[in-house]
VOBA-1610 file (N, C-alpha, C; in pm, whole numbers, padded with zeros to 5 digits, always signed):
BEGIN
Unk+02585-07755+01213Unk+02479-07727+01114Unk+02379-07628+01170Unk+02345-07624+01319Unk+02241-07567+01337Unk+02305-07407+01371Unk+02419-07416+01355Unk+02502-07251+01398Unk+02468-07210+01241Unk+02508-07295+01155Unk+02498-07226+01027Unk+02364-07199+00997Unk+02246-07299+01004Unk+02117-07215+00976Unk+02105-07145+01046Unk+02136-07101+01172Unk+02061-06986+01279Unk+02161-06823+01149Unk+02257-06865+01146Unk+02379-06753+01061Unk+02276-06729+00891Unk+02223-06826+00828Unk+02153-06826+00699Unk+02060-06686+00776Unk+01974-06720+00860Unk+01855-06692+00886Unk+01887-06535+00912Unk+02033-06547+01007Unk+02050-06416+01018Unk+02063-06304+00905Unk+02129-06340+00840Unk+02160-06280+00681Unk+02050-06217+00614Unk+01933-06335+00650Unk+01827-06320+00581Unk+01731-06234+00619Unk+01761-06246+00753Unk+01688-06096+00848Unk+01703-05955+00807Unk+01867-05939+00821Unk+01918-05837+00830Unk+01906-05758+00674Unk+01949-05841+00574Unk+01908-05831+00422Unk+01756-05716+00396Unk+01667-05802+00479Unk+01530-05744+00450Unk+01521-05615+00515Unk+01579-05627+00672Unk+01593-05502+00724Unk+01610-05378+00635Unk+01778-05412+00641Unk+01812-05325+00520Unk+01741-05276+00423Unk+01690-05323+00392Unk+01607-05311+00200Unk+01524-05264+00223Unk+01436-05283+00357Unk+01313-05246+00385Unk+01331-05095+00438Unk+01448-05037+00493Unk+01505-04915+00571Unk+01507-04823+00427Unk+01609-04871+00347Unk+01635-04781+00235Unk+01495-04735+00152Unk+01379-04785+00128Unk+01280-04735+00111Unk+01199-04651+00170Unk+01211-04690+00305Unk+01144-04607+00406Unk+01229-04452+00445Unk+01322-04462+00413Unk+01441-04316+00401Unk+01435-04216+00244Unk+01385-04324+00197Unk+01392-04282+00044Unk+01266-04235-00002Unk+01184-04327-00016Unk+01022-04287-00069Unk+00974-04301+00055Unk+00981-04240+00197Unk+00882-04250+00289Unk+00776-04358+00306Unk+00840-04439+00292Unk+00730-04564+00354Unk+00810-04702+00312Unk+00850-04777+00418Unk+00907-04920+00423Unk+00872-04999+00278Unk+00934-05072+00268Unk+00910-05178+00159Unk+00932-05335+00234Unk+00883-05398+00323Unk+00967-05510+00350Unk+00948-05639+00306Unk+01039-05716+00251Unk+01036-05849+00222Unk+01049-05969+00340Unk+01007-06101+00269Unk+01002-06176+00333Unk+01099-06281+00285Unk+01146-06448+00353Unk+01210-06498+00256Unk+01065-06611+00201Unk+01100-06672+00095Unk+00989-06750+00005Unk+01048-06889-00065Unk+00966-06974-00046Unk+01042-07099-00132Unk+00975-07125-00264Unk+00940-07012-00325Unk+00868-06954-00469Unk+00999-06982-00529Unk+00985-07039-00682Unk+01116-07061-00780Unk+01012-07055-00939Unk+00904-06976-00929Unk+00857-06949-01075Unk+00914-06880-01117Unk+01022-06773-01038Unk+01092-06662-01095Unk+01215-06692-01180Unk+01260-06851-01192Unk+01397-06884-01201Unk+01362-06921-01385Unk+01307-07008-01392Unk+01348-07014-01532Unk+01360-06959-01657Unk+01446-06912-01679Unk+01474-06836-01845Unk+01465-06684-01821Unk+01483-06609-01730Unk+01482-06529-01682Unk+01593-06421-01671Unk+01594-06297-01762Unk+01690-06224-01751Unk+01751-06185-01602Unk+01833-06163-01542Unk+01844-06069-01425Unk+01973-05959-01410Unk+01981-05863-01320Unk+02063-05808-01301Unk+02132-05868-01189Unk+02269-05857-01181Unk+02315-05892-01072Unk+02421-05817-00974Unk+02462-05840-00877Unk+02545-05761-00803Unk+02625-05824-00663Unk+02754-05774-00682Unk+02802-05914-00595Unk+02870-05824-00417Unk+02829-05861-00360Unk+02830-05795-00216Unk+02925-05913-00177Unk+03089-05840-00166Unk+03188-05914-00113Unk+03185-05813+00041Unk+03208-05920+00150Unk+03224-05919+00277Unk+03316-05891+00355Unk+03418-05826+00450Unk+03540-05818+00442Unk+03549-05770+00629Unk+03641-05830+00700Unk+03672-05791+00854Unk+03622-05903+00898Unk+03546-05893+01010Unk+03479-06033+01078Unk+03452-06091+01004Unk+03378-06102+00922Unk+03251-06175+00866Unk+03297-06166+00729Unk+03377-06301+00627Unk+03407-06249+00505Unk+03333-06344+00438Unk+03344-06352+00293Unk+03250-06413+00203Unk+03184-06328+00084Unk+03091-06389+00006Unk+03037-06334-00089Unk+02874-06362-00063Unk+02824-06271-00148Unk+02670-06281-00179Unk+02643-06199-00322Unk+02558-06336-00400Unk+02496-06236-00524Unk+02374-06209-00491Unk+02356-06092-00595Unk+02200-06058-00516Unk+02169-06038-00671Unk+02092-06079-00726Unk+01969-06109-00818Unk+01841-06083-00836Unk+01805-05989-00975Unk+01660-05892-00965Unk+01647-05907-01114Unk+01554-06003-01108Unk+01510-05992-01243Unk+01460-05823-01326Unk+01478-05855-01453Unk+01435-05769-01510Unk+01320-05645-01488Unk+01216-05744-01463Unk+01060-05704-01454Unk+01061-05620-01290Unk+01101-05726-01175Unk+01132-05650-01092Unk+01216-05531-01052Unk+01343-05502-01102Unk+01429-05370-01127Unk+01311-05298-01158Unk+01250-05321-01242Unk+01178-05169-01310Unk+01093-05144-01198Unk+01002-05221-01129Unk+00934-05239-01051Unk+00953-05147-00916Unk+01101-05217-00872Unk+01121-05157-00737Unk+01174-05007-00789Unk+01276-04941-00862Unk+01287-04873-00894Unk+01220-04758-00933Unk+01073-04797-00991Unk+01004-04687-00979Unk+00902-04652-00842Unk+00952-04765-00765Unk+00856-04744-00619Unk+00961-04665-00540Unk+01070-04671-00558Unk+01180-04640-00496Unk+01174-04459-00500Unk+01134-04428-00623Unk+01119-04261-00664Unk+01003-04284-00672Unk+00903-04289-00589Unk+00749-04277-00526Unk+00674-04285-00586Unk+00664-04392-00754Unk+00559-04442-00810Unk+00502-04533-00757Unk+00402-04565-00817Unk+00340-04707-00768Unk+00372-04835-00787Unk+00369-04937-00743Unk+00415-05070-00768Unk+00335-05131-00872Unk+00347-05095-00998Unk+00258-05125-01132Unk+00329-05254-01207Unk+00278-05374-01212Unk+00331-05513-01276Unk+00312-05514-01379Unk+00304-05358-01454Unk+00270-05331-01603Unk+00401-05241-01649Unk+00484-05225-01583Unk+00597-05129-01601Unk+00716-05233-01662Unk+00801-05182-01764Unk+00848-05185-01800Unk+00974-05145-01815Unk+01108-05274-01789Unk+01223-05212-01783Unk+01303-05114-01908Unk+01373-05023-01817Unk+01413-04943-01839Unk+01569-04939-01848Unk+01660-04911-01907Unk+01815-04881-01915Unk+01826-04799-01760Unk+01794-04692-01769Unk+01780-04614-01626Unk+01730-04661-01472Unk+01649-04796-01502Unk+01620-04791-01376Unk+01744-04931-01314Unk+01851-04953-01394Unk+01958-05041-01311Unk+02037-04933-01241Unk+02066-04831-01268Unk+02092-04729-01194Unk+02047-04699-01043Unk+01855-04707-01055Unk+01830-04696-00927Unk+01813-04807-00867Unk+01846-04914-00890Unk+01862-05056-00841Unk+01996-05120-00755Unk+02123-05059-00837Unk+02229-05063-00821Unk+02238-04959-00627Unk+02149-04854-00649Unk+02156-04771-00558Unk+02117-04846-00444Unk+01982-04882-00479Unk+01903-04941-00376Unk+02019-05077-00318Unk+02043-05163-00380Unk+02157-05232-00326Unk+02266-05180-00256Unk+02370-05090-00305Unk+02424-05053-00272Unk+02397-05019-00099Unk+02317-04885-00059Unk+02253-04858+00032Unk+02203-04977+00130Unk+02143-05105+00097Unk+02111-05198+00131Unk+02211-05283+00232Unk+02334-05292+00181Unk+02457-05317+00171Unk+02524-05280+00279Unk+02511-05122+00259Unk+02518-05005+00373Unk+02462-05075+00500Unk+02347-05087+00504Unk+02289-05063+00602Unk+02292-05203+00704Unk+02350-05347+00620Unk+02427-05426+00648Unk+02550-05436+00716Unk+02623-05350+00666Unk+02794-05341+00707Unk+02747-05244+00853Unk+02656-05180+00862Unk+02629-05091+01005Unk+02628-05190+01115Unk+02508-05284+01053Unk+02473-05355+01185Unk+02584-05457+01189Unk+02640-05497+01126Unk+02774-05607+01151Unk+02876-05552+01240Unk+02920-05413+01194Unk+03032-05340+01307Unk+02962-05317+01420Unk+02802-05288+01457Unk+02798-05272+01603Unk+02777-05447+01652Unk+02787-05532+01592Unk+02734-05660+01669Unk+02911-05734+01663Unk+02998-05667+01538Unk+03141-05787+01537Unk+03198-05697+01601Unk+03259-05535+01561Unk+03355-05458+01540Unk+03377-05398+01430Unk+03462-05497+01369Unk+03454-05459+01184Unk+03371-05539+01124Unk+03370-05436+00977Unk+03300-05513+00876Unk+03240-05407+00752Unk+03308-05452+00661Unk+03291-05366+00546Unk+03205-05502+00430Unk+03125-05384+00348Unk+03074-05467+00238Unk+03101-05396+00096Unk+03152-05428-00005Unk+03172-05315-00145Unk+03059-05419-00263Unk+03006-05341-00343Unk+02906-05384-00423Unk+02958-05353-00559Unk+02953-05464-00666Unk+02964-05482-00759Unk+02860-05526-00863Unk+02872-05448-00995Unk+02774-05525-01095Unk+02800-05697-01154Unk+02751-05755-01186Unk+02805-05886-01186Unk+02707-05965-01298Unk+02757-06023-01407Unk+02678-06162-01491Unk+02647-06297-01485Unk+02752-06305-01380Unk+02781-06448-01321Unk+02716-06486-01158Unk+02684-06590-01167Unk+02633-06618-01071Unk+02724-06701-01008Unk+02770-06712-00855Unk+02848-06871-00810Unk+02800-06984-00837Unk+02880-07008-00870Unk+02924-07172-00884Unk+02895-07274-00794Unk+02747-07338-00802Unk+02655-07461-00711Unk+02722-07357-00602Unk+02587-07277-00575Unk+02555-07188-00414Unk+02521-07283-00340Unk+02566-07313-00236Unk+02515-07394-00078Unk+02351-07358-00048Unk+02337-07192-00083Unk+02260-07102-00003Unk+02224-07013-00170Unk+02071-07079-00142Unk+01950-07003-00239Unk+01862-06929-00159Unk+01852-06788-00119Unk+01697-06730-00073Unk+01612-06646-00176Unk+01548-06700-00195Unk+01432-06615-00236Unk+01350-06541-00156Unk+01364-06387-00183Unk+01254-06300-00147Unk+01143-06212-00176Unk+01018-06216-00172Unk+00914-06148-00193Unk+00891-06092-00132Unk+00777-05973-00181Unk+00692-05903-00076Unk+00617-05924+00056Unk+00653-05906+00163Unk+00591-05954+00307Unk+00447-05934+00288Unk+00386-05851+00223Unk+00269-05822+00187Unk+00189-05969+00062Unk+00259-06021+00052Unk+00206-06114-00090Unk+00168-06083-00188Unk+00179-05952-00201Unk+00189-05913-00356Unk+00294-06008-00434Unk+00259-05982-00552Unk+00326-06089-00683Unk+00398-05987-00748Unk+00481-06040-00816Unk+00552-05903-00906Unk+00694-05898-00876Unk+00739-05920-00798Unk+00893-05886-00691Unk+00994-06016-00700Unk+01064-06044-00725Unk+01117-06153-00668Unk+01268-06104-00692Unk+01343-06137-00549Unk+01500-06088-00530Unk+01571-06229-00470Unk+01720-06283-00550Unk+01702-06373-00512Unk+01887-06316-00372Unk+01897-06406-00330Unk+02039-06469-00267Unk+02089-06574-00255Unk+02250-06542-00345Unk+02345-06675-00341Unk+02466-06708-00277Unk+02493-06775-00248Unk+02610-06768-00154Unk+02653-06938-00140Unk+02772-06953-00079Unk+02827-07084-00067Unk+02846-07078+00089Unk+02887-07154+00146Unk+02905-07186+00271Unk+03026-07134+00334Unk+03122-07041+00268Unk+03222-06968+00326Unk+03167-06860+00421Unk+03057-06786+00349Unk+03002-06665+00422Unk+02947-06719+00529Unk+02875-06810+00567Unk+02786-06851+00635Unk+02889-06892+00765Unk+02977-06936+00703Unk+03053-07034+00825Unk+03127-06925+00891Unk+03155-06809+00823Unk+03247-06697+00881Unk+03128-06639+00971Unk+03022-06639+00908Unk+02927-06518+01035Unk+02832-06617+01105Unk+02888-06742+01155Unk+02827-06831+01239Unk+02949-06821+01362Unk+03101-06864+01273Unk+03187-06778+01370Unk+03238-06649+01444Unk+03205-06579+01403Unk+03198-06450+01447Unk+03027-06411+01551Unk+02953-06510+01527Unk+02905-06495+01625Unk+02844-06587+01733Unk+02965-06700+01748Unk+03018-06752+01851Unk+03117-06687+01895Unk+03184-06672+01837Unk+03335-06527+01914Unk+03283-06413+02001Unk+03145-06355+01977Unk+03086-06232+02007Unk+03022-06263+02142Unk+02996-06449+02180Unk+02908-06452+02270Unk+02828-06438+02274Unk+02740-06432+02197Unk+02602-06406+02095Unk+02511-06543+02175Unk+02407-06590+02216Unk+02344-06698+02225Unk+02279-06703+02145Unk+02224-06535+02085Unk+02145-06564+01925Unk+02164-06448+01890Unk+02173-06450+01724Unk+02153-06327+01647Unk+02171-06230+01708Unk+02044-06192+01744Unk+01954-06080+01817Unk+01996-06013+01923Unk+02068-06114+01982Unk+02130-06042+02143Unk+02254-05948+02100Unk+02290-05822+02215Unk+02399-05772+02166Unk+02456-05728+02286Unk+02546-05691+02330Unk+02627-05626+02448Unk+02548-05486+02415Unk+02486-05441+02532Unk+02412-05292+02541Unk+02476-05199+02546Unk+02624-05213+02574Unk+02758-05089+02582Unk+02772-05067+02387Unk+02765-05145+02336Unk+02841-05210+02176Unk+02788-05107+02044Unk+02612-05110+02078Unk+02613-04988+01985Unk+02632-04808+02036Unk+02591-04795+02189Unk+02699-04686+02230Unk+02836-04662+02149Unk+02899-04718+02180Unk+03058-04761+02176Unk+03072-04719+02007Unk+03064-04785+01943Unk+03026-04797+01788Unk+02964-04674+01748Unk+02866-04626+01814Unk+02810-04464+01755Unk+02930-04350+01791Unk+02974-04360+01826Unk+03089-04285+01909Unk+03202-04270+01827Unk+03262-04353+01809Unk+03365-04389+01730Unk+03341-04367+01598Unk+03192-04394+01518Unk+03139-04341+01421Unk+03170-04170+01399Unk+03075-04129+01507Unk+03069-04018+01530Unk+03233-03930+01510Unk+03309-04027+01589Unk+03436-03912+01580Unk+03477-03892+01437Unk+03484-04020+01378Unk+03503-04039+01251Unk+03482-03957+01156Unk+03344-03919+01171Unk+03299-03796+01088Unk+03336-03692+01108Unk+03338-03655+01204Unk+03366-03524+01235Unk+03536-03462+01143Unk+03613-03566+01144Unk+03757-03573+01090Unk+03740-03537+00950Unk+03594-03535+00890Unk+03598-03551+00817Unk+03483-03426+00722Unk+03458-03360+00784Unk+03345-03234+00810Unk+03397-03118+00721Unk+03533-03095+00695Unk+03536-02987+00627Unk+03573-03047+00470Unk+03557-03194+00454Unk+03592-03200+00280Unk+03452-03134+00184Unk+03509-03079+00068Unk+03411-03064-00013Unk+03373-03150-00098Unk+03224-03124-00136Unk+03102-03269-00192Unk+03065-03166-00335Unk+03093-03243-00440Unk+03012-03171-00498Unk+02840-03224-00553Unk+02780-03110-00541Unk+02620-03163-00542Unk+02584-03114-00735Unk+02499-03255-00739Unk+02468-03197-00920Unk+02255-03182-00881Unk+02229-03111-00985Unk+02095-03075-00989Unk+02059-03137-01137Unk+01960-03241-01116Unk+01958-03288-01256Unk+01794-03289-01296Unk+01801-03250-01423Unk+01648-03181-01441Unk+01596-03291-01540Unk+01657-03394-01577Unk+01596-03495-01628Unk+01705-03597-01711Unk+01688-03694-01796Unk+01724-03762-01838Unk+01722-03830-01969Unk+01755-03867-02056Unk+01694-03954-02201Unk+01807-04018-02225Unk+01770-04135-02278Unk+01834-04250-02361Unk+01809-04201-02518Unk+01948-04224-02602Unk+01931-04195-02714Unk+02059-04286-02774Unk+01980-04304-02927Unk+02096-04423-02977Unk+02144-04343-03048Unk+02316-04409-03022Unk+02423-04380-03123Unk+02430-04314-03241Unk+02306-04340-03306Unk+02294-04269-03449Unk+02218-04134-03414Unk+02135-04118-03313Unk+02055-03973-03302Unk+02136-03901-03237Unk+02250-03985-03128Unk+02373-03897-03101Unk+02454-03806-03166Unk+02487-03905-03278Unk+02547-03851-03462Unk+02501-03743-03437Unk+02375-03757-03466Unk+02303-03647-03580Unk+02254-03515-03509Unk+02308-03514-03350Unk+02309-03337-03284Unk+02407-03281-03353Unk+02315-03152-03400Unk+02412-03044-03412Unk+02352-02931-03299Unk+02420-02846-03324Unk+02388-02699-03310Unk+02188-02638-03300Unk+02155-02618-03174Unk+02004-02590-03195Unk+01879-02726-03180Unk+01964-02804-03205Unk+01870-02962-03152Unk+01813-02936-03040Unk+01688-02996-02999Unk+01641-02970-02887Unk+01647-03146-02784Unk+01669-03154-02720Unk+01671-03292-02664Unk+01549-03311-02565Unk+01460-03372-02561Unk+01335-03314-02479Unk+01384-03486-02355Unk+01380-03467-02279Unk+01401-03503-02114Unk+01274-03612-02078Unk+01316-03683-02005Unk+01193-03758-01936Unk+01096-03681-01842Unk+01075-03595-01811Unk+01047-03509-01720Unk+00934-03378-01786Unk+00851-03346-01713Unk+00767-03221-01703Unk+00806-03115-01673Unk+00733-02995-01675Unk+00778-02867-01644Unk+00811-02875-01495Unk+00637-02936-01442Unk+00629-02902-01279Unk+00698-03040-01193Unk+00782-03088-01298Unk+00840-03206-01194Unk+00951-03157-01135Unk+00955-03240-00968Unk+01063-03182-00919Unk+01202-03210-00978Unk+01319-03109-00897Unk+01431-03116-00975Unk+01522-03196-00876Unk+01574-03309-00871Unk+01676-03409-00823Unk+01828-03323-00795Unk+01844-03393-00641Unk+01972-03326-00586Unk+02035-03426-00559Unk+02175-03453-00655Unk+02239-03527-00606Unk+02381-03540-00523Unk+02443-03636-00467Unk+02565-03662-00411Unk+02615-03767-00444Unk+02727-03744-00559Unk+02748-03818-00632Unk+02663-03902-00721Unk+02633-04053-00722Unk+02531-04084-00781Unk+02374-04086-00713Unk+02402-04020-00533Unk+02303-04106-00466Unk+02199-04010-00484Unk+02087-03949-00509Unk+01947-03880-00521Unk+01937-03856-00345Unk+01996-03775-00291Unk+01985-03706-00146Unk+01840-03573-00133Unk+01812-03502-00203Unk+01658-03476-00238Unk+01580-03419-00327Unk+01462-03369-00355Unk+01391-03278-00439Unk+01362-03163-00423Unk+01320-03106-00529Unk+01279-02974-00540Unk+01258-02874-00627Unk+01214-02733-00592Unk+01196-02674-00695Unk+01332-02544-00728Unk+01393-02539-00873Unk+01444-02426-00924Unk+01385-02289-00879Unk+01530-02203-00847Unk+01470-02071-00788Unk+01612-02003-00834Unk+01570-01880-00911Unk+01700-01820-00911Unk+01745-01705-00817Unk+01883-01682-00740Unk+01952-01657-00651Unk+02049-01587-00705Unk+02046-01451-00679Unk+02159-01329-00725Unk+02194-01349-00887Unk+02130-01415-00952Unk+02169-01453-01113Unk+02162-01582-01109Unk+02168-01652-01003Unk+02258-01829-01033Unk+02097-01886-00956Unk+02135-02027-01034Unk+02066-02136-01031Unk+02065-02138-00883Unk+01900-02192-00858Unk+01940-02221-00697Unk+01796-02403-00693Unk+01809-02404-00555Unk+01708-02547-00533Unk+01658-02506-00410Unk+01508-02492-00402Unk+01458-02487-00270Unk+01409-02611-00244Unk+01475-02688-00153Unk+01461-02839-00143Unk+01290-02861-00050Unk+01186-02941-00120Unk+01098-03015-00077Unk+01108-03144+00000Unk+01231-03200-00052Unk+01199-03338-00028Unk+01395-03364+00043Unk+01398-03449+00130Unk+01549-03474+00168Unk+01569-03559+00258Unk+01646-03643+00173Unk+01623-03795+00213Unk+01761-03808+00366Unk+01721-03916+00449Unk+01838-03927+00540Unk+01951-03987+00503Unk+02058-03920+00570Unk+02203-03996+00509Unk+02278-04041+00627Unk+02282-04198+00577Unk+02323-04253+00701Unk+02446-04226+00693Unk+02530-04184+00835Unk+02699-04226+00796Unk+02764-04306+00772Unk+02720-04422+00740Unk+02791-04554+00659Unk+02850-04512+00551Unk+02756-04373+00460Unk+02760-04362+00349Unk+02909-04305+00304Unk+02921-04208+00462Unk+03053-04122+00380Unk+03180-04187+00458Unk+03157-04302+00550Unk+03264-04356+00564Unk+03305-04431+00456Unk+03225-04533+00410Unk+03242-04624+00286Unk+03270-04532+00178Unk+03224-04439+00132Unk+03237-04377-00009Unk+03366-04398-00042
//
């Protein structure tokens, strides 16, 4: 029992890590959570969900759960608004939620291969929650702000796999690691990429966005104007694939569209091994 809570706790560490990294890469400045035995967030409560299956050392599942109110929340802190408990969800912002998980995820499966070897995580959208979870965490803002609440579910498969795997590792706790291991692991990373250096990416430049129903869809013709979520002087979004890699401003270049990038976020290599 006490391998498995020290393994909960770990999860629960590393989770926040994560989450707290992808903000700080993204909108320049950490976000970090804490865990909480708060449950005002639970009743009657829409949420999004997303299911982080586990795979190599350490297998199992985890749902990860964001209410409504919060998606909109983190999402617009995520693209460097303010954390306003007056905001309102959005169709668009499960998109940047999905990301933020995703990435989260990422940054999970990193630290598992330098502490197991292997260890992959793939993220899914999800409605369902497991079936009587062993393992409820609730997390809030380390700061105690109100507004946030992210939950984690899981059963005792995951737990028992990454309690074993780190008794196998020789681990006396969590925290400890063989000092050769993330050497070793960056390396092997490293070659990895390199194998992988001349594929082509294609990058999109997206100058804004709108939701529109089915019937105003109908009714474009020819000359419609579609007006965008976005301002003149707002920056213009560079992406890779779905992920928002940075900002900036339009500049035209021999005739063609160009981006003089302001803003450019770090890309970990988790990203393009997993992709």
């Amino acid at each position: 029992m006490a391998s498995q809570m020290s393994s909960v706790e770990f999860l629960c560490n590393k989770f926040c890590e994560a989450f707290s990294s992808v903000f700080e890469q993204t909108a320049g400045e950490p976000y970090p959570l804490k865990s909480s035995d708060r449950t005002d967030g639970d009743a009657g409560v829409e949420t999004l969900g997303y299911v982080l299956e586990f795979s190599g050392k350490v297998c199992g599942t985890v749902v990860v759960q964001v209410d409504m109110d919060s998606a909109a929340r983190l999402a617009t802190k995520l693209m460097g608004g303010p954390l306003d408990t007056s905001i309102e969800y959005l169709p668009e912002h499960e998109d940047a939620l999905f990301e933020i998980v995703s990435q989260t995820a990422g940054g999970i499966a990193t630290e598992l291969r330098t502490l197991f070897g292997t260890a992959d995580i793939t993220v899914e959208r999800t409605q369902e929650a497991p079936t009587a979870p062993s393992v409820k965490l609730t997390l809030t803002p380390a700061d105690g702000s109100d507004g946030v609440f992210v939950r984690l579910l899981a059963n005792h498969v995951l737990f028992d796999s990454l309690a074993s795997a780190m008794s196998g590792s020789g681990q006396a706790a969590p925290q400890e690691t063989n000092s050769s291991a993330p050497a070793q692991e960056t390396s092997a990373e490293n070659q990895n990429l390199r194998l992988i250096m001349d594929v082509e990416l294609a990058l999109t430049l997206r100058f804004g966005q709108r939701t529109l129903m089915l019937s105003e869809v109908a009714d474009l013709t020819t000359g419609s104007v579609v007006e965008l979520d976005r301002v003149v002087d707002d920056p213009v979004e560079l992406l890779l694939g779905d992920r928002v890699i940075g900002r900036g401003e339009v500049v035209i270049v021999d005739g063609n569209y160009g981006l003089r990038l302001t803003e450019l976020s770090s890309i970990d290599q988790s990203y393009f091994m997993t992709a």
